[in-house]
N, C-alpha and C positions, 0 to 999 in steps of 0.2 A: 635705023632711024637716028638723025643726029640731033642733037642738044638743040641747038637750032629749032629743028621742028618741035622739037618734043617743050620747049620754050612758048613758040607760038601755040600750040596745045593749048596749055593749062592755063594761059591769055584769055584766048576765046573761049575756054571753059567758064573762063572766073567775069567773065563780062555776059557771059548769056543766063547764067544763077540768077537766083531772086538773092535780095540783098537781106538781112534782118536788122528789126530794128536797133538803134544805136552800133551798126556794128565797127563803123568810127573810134568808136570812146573804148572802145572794145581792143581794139588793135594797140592804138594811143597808151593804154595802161599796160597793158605787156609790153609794149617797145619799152615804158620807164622801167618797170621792171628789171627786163635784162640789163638795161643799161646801169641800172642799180647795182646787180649781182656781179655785173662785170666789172664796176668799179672796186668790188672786194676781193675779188680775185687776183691772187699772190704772181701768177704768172704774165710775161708781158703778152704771151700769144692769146690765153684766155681774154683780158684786159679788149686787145684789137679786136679780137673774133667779137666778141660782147657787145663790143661798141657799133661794130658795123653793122650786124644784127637788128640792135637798139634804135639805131638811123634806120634802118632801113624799113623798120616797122613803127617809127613817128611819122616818113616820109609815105608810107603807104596810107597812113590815117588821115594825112591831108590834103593827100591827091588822089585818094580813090575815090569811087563811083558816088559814096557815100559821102566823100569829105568835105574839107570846106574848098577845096580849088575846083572838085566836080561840082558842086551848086553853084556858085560864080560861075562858072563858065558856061551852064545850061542858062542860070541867068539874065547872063549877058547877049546871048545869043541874038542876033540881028532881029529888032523888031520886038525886042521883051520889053525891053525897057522898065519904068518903076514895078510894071502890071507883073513882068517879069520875076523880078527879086520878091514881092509880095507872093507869091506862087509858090517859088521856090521853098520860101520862109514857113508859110501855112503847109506846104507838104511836109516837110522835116518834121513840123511840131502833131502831125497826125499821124504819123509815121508810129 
């Protein structure tokens, strides 16, 4: 099996789950985190690796399924319109 597949995998795993609530704010606060702890570390490879890490789990909390770029975009979706983003808004906060 190649990385590839095994990529695609844990995609469609992570998209057919059930989500929990806030798990956004969730993700968000560990990427600051590491990006924190990476910022004190003495080495420059630590420093990189931390940061990339850190990015890459702020950028997961605002495009994921949960976040704020997956409600706009379900929002938006042809035909939502304001009824739309009211939808989305009242889901989140039942959530």
């Amino acid at each position: 099996m190649g990385i590839r597949q095994k990529v695609k995998e844990v995609r469609n795993w992570d998209e057919a789950r059930p989500s929990f609530p806030a798990e956004h704010w969730l993700v968000l606060g560990a990427g600051l985190l590491v990006m924190r702890s990476a910022g004190k570390s003495r080495g420059f490879l630590g420093r990189m690796v931390g940061r990339a890490v850190g990015s890459a789990l702020i950028a997961r909390a605002a495009s994921g399924r949960d976040g704020v770029v997956g409600k706009l975009a379900r929002a938006s979706a042809p035909g939502a319109g304001v009824a739309g983003v009211v939808r989305a808004l009242r889901d989140r906060t039942t959530r």
